[in-house]
VEXNU-10987 format. One record per residue: residue in one letter; chain; x, y, z of N, C-alpha, C, O in turn. Coordinates in nm, 4 decimals. Layout:
// VEXNU-10987
["A" "A" [X Y Z] [X Y Z] [X Y Z] [X Y Z]]
...
END
This chain:
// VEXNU-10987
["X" "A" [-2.6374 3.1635 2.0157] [-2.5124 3.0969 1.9850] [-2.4508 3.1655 1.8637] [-2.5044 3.1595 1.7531]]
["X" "A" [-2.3361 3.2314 1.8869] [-2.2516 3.2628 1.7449] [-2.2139 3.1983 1.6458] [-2.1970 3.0841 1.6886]]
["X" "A" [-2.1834 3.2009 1.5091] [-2.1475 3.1841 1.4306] [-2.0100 3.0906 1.4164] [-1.9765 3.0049 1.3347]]
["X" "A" [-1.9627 3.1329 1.5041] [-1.7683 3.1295 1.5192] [-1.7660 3.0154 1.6329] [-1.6811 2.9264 1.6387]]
["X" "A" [-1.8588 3.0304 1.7102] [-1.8279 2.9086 1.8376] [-1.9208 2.7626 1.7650] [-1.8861 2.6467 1.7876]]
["X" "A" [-2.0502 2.8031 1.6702] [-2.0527 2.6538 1.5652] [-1.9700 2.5979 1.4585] [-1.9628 2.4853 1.4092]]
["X" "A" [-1.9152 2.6979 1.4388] [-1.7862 2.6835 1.3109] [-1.6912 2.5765 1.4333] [-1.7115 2.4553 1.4393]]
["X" "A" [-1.5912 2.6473 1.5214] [-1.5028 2.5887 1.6129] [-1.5906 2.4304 1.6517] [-1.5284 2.3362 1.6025]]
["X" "A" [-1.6842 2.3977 1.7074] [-1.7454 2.3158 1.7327] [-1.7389 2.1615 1.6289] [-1.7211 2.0411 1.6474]]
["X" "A" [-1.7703 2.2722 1.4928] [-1.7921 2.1713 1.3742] [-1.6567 2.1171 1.3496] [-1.6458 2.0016 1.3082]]
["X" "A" [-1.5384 2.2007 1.3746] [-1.3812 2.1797 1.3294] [-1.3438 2.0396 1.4050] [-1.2960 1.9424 1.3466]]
["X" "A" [-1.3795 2.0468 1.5730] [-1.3062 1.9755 1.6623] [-1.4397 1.7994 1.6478] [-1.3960 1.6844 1.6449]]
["X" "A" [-1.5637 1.8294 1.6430] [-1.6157 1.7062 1.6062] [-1.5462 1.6603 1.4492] [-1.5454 1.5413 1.4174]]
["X" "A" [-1.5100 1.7280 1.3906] [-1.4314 1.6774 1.2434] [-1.3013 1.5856 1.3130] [-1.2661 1.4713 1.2838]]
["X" "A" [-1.2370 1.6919 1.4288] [-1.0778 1.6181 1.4388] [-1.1534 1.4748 1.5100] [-1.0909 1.3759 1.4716]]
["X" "A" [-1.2339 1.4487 1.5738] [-1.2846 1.3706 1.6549] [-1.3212 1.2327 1.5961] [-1.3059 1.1202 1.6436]]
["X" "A" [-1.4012 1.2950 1.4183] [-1.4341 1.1196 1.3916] [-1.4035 1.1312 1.2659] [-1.4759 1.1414 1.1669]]
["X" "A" [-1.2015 1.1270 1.2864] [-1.1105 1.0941 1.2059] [-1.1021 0.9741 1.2105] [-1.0491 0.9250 1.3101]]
["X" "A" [-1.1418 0.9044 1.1249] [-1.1232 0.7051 1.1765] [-0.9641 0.6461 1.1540] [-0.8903 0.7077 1.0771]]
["X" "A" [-0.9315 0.5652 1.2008] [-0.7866 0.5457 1.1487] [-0.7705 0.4430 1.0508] [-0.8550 0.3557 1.0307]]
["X" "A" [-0.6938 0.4504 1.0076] [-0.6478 0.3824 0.8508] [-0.6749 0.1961 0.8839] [-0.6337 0.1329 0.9812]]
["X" "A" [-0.7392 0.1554 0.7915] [-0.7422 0.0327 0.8632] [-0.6250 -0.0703 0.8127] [-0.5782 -0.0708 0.6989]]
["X" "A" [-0.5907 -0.1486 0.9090] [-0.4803 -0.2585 0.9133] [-0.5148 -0.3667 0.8512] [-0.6076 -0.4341 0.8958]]
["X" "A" [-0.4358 -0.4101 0.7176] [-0.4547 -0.4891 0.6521] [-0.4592 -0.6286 0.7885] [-0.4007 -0.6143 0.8959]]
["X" "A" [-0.5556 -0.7796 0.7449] [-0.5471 -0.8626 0.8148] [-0.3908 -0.9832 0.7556] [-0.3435 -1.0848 0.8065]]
["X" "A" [-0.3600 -0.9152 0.6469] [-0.2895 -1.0174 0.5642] [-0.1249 -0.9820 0.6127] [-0.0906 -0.8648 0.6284]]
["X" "A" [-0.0453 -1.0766 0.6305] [0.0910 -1.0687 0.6307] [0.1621 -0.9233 0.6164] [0.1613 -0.9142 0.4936]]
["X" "A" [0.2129 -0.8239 0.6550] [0.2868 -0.7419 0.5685] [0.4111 -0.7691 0.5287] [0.5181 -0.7799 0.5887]]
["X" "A" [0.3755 -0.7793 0.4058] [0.5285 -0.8609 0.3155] [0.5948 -0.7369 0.2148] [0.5438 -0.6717 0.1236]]
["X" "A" [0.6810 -0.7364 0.2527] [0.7604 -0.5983 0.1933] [0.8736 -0.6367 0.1160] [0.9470 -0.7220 0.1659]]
["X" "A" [0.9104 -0.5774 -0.0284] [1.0137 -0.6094 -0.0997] [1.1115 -0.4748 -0.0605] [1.0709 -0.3640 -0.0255]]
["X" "A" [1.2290 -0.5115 -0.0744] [1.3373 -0.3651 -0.0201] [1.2902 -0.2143 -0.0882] [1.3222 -0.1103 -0.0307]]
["X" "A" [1.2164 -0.2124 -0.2076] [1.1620 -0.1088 -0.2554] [1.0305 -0.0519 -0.1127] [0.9993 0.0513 -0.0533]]
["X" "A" [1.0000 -0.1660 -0.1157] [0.8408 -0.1377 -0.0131] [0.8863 -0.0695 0.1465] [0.8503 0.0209 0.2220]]
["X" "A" [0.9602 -0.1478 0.1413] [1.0627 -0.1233 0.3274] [1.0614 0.0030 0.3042] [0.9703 0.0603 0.3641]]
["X" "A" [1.1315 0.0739 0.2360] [1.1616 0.2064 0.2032] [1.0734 0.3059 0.2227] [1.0719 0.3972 0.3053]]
["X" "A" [0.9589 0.2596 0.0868] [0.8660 0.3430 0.1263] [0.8182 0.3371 0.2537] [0.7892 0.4475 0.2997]]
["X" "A" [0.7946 0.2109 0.3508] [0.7078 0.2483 0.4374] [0.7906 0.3692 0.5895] [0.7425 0.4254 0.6879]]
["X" "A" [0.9335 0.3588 0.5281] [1.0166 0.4081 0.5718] [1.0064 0.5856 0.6115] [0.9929 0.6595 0.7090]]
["X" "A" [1.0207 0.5902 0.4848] [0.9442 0.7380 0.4285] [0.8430 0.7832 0.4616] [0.8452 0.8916 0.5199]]
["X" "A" [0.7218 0.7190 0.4373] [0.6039 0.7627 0.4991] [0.6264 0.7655 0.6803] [0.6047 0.8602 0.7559]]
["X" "A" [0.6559 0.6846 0.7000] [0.6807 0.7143 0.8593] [0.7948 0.8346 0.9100] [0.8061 0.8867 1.0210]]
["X" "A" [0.8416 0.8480 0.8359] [0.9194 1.0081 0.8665] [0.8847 1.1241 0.8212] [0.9276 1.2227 0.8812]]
["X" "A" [0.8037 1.1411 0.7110] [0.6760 1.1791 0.6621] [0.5761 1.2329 0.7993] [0.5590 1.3481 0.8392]]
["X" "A" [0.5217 1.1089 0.8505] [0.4568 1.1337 0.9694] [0.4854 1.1799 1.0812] [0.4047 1.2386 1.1533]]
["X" "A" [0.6086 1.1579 1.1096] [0.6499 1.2354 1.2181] [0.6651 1.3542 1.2304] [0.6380 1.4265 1.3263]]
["X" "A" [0.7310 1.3896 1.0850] [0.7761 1.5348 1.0703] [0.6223 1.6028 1.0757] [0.6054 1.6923 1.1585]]
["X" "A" [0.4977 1.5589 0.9810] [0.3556 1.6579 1.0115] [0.3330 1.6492 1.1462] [0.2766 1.7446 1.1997]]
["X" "A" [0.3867 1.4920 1.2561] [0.3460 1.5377 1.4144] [0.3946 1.6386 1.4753] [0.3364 1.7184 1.5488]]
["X" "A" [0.5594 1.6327 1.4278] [0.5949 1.7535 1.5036] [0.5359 1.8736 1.4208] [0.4888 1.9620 1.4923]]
["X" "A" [0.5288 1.8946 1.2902] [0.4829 2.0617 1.2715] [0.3714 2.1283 1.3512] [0.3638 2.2412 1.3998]]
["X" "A" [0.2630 1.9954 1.3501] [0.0948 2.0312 1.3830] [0.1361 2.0779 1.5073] [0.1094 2.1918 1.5454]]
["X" "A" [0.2453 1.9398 1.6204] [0.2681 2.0528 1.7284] [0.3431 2.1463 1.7876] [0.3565 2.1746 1.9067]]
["X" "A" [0.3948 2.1948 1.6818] [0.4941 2.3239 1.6689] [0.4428 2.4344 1.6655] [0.4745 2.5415 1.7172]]
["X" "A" [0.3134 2.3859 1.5643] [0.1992 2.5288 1.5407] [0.1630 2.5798 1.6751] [0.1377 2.6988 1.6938]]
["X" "A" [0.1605 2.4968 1.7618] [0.1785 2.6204 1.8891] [0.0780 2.6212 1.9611] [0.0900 2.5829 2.0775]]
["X" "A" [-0.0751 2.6741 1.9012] [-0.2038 2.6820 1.9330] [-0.3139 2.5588 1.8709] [-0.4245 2.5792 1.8209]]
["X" "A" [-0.2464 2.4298 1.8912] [-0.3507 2.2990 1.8711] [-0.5068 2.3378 1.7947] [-0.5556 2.3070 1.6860]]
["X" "A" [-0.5612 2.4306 1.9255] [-0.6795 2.4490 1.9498] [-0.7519 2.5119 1.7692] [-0.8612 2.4852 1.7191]]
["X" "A" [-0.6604 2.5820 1.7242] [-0.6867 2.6638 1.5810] [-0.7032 2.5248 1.4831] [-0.7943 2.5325 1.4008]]
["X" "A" [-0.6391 2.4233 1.4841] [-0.6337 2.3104 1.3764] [-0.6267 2.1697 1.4467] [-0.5210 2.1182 1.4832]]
["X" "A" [-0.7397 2.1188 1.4601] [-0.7104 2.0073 1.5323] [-0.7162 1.8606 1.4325] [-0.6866 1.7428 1.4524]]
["X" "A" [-0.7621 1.9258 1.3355] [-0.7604 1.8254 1.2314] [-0.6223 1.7810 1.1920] [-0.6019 1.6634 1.1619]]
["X" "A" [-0.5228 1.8753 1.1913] [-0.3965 1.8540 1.1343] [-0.3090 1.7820 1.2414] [-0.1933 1.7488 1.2157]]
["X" "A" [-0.3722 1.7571 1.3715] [-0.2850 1.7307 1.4488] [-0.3279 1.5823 1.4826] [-0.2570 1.5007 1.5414]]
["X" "A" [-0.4645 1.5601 1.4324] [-0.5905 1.4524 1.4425] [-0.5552 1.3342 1.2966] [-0.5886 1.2160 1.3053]]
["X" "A" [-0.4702 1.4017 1.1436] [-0.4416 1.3629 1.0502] [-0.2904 1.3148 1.0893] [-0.2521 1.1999 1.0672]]
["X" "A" [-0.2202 1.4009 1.1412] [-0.0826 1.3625 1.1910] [-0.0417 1.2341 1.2770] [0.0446 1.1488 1.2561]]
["X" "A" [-0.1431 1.2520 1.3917] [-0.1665 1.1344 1.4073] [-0.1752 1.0118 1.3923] [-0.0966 0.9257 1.4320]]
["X" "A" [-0.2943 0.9967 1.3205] [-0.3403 0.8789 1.2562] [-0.2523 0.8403 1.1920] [-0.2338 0.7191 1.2035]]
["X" "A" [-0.1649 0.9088 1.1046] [-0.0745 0.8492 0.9847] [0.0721 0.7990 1.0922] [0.1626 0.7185 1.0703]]
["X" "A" [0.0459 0.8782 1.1983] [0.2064 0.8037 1.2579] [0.1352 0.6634 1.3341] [0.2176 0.5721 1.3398]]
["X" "A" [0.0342 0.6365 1.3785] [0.0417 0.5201 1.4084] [0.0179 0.4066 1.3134] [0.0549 0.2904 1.3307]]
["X" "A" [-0.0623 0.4641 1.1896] [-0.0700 0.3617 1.0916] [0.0603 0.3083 1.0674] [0.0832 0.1884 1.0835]]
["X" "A" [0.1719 0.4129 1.0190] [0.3251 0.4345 0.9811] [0.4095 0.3010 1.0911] [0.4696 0.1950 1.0735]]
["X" "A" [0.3732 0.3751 1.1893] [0.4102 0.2759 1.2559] [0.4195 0.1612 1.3296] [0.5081 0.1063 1.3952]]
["X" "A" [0.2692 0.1320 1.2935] [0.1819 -0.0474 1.3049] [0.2975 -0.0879 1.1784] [0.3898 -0.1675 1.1957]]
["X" "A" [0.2641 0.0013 1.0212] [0.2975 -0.1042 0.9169] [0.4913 -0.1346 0.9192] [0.5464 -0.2372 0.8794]]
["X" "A" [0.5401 -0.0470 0.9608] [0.6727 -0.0635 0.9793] [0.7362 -0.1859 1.0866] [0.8333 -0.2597 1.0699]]
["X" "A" [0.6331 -0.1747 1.2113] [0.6544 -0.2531 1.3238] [0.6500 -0.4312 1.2364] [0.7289 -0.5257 1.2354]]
["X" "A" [0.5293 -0.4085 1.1797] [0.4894 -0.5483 1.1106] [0.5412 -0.5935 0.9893] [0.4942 -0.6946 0.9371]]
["X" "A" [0.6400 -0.5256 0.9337] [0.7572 -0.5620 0.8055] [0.7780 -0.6587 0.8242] [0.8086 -0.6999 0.9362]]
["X" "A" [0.7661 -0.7537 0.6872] [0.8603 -0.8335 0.6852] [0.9327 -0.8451 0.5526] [0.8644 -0.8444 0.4501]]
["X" "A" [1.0406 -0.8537 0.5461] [1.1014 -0.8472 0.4093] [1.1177 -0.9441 0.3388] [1.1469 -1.0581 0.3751]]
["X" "A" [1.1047 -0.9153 0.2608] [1.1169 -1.1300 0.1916] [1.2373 -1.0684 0.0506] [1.2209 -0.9755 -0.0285]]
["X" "A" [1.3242 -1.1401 0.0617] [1.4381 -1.1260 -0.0491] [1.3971 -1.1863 -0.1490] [1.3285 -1.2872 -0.1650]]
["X" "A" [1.4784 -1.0667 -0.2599] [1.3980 -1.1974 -0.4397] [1.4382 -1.3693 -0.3878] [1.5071 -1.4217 -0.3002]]
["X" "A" [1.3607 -1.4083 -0.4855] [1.3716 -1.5510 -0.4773] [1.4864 -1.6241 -0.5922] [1.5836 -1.5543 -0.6213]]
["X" "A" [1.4786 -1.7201 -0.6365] [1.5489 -1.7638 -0.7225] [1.5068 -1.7081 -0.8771] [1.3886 -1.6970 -0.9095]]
["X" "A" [1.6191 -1.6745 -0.9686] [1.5547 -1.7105 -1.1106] [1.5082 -1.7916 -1.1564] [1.5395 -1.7971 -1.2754]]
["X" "A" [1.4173 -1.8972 -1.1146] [1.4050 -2.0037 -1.1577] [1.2884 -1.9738 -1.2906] [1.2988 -2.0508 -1.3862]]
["X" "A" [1.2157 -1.9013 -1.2957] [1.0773 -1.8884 -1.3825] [0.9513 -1.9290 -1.3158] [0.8494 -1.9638 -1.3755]]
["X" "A" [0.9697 -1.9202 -1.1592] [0.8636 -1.9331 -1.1340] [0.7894 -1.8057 -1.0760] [0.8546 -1.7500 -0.9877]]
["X" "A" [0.6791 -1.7526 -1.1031] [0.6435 -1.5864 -1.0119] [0.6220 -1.6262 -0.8918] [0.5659 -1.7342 -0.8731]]
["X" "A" [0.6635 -1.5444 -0.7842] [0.7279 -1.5552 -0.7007] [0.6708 -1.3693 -0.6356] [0.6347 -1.2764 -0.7078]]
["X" "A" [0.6805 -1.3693 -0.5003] [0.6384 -1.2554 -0.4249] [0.7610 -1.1417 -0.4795] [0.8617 -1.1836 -0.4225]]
["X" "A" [0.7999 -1.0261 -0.5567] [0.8803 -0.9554 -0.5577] [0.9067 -0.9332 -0.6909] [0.9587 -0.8309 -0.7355]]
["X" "A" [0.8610 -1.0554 -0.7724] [0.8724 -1.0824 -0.9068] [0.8305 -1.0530 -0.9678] [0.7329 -1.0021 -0.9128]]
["X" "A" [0.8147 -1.0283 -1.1452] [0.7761 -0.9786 -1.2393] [0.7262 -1.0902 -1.3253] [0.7809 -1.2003 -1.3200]]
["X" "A" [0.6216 -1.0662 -1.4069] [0.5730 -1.1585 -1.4751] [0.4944 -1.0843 -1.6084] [0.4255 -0.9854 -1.5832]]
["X" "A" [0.5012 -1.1157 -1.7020] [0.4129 -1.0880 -1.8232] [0.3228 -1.2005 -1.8263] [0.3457 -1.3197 -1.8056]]
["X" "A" [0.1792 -1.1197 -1.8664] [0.0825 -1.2202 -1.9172] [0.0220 -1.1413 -2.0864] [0.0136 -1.0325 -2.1434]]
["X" "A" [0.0062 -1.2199 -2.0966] [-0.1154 -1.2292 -2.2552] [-0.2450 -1.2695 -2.2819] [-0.2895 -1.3781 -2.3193]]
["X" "A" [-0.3074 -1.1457 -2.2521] [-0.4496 -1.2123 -2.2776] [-0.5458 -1.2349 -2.3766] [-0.5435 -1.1429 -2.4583]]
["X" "A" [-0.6114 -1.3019 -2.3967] [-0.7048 -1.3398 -2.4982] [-0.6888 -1.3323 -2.6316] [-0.6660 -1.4050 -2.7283]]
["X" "A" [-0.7213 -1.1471 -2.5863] [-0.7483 -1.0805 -2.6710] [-0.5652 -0.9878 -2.7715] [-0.5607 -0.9133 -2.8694]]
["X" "A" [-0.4822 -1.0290 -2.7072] [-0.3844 -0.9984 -2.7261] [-0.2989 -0.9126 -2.7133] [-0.1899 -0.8882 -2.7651]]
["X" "A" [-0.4068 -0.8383 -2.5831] [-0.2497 -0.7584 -2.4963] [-0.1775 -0.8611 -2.4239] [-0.1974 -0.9786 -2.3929]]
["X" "A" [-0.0493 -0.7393 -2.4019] [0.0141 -0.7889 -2.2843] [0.0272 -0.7303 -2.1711] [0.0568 -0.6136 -2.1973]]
["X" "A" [0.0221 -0.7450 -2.0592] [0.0701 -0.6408 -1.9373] [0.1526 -0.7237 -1.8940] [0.1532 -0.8464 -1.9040]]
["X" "A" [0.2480 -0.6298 -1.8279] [0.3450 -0.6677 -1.7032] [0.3370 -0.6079 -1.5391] [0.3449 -0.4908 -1.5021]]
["X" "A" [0.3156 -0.7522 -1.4433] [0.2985 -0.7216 -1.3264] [0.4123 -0.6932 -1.2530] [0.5111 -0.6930 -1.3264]]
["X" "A" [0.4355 -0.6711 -1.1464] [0.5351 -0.6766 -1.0712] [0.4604 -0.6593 -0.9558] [0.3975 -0.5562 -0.9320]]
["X" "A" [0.4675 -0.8114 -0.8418] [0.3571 -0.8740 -0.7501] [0.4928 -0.8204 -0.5848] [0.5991 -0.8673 -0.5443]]
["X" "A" [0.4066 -0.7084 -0.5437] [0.4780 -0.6876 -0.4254] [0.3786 -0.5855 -0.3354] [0.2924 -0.5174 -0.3909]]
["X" "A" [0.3933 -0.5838 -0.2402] [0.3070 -0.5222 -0.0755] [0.1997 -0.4759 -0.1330] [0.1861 -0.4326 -0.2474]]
["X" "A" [0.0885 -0.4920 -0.0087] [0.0298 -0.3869 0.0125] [0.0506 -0.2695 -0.0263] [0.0061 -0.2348 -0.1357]]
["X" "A" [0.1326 -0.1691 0.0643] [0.1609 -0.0466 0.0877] [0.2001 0.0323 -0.0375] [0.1631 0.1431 -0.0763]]
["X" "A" [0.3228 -0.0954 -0.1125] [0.3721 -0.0693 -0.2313] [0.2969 -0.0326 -0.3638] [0.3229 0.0514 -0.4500]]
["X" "A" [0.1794 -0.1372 -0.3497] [0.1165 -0.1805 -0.5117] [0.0981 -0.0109 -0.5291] [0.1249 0.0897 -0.4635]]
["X" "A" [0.0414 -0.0417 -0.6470] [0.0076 0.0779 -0.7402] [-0.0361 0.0135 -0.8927] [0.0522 -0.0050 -0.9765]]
["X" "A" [-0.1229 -0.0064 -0.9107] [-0.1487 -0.0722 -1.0648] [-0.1262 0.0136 -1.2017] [-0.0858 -0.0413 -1.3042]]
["X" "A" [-0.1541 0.1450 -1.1950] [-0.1226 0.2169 -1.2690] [0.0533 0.1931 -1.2869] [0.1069 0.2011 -1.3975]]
["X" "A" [0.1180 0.1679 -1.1795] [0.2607 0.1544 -1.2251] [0.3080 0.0105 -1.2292] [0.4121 -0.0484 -1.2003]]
["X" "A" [0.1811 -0.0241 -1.2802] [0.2534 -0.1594 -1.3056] [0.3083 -0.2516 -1.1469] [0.4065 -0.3259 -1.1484]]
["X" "A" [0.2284 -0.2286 -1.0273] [0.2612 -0.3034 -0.9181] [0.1232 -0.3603 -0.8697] [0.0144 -0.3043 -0.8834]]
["X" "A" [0.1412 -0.4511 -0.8255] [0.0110 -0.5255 -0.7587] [0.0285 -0.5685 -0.6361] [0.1487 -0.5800 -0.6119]]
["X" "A" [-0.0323 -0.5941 -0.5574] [0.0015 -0.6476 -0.4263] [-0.0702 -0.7721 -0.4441] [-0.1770 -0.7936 -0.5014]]
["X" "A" [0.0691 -0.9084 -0.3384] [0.0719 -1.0201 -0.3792] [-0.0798 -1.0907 -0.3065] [-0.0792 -1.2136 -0.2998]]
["X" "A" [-0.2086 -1.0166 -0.2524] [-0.3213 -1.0080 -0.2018] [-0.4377 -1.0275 -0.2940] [-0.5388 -1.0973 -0.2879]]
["X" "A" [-0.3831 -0.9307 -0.3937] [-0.4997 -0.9231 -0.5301] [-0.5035 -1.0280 -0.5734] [-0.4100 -1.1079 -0.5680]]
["X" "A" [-0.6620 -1.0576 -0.6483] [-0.7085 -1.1773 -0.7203] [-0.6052 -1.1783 -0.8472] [-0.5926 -1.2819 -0.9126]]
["X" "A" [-0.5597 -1.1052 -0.8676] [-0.4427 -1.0695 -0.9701] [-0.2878 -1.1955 -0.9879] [-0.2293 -1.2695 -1.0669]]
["X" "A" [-0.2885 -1.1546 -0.8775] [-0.1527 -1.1768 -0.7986] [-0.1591 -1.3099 -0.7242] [-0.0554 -1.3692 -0.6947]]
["X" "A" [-0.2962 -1.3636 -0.6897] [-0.3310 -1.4654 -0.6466] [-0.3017 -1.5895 -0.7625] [-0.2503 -1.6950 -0.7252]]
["X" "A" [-0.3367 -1.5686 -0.8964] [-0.4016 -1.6390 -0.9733] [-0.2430 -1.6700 -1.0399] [-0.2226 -1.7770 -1.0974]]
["X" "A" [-0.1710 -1.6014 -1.0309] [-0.0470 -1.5695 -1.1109] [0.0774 -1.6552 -1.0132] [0.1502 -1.7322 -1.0758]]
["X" "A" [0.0876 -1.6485 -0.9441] [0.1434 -1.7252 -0.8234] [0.2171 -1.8449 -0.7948] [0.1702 -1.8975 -0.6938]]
["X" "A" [0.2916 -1.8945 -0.8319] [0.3473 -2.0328 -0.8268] [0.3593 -2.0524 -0.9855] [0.4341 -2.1494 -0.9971]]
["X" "A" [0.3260 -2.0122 -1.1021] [0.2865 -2.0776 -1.2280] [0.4262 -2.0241 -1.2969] [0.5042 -1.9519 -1.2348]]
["X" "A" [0.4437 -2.0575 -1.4012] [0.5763 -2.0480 -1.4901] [0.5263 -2.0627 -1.6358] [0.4219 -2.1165 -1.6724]]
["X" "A" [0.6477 -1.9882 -1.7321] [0.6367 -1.9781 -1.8215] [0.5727 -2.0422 -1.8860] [0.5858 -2.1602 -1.8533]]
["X" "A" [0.4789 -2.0226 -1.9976] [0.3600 -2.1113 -2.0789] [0.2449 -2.1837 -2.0202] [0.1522 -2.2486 -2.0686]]
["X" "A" [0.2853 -2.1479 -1.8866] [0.1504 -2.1727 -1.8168] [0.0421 -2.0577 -1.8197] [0.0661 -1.9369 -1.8203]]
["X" "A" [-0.1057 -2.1304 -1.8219] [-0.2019 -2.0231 -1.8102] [-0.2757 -2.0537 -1.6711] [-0.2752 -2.1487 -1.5929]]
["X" "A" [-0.3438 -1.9204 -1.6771] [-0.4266 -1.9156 -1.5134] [-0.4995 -1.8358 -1.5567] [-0.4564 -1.7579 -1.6417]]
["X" "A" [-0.6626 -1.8263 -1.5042] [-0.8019 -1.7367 -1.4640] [-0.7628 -1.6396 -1.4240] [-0.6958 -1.6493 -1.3212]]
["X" "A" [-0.7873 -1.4746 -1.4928] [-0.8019 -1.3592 -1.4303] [-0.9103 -1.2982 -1.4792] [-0.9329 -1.2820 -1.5991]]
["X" "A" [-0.9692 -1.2683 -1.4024] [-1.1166 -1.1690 -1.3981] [-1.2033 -1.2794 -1.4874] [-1.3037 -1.2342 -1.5425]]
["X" "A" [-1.1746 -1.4129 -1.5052] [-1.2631 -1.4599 -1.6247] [-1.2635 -1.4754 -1.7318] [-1.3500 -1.4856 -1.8188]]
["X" "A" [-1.1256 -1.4785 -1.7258] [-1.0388 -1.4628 -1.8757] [-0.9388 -1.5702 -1.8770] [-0.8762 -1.5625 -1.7713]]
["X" "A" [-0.8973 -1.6639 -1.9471] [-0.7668 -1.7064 -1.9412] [-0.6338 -1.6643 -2.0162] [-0.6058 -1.6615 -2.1361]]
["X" "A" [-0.5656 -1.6344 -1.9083] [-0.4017 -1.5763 -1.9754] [-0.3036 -1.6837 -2.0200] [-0.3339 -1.8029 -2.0253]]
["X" "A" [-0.1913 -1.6375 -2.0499] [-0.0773 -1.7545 -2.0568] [0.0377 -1.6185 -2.0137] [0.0530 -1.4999 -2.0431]]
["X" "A" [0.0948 -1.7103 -1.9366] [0.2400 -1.6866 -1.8760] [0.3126 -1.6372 -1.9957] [0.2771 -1.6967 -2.0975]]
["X" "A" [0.4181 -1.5321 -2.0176] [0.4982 -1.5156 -2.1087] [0.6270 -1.5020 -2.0725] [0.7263 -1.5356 -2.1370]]
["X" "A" [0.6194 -1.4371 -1.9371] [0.7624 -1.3944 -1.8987] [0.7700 -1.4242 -1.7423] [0.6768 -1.4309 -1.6622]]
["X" "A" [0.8780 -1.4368 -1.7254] [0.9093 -1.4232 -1.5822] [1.0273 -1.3994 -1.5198] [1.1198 -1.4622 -1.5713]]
["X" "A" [1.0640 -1.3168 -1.4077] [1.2025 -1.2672 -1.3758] [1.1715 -1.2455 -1.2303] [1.0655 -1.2040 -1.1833]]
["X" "A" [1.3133 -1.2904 -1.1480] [1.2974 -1.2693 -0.9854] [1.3032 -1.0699 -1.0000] [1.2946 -1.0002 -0.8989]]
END
């Protein structure tokens, strides 16, 4: 057996147990920022479907056509399953889309901003309204406190 026909072998069992992205079980709740993105990524995906099969000869990269894939049907499960939910009222209460400052303990502060799945990003300051985070924070209003990680916060801010 050659060299080149276990190499090829090893490539196409790679494209083979590409698993696909798994589907959140929870609501997909999207703020107009989130819609967007998932927008993007799904044209994103299409465009790598068509390149992978533009490349002509499949057979050379099947991974790319096996990655292309996967991301257009994920793309387009999570798009199919949008739902958009518009800010809510200013009232001060946090709310799915909304922003909230807390203060903890110890005397930081962070600011959340509680929106999708797809969307969150914690490093930028986004959470998805799923997290124990985002859970705990939820319905409550200014000067109210709530349990995070085992800690108690107090509410400081809030904005739709």
């Amino acid at each position: 057996m050659s060299v080149a026909f276990t190499r090829e072998e090893d490539l196409e069992a790679t494209a083979a147990d590409l698993v696909d992205r798994p589907i959140s079980p929870h609501a997909n709740l999207v703020t107009a920022e989130g819609l967007a993105l998932i927008e993007a990524e799904l044209a994103a995906a299409r465009a790598a479907y068509s390149a992978a099969q533009a490349q002509g000869s499949i057979e050379t990269d099947r991974t790319a056509m096996a990655r292309a894939t996967r991301d257009l049907r994920y793309w387009s499960s999570r798009r199919a399953s949008a739902q958009r939910v518009e800010p809510g009222a200013d009232d001060g209460v946090v709310r799915f889309g909304g922003t909230v400052t807390i203060e903890r303990e110890d005397g930081r502060t962070q600011t959340w901003r509680i929106v999708g799945e797809d969307q969150s990003d914690p490093a930028q300051g986004r959470v998805s309204y799923v997290s124990p985070l985002a859970q705990a924070l939820l319905g409550k209003r200014v000067d109210e406190e709530a349990v995070v990680a085992g800690q108690t916060v107090a509410i400081t801010a809030v904005s739709a």
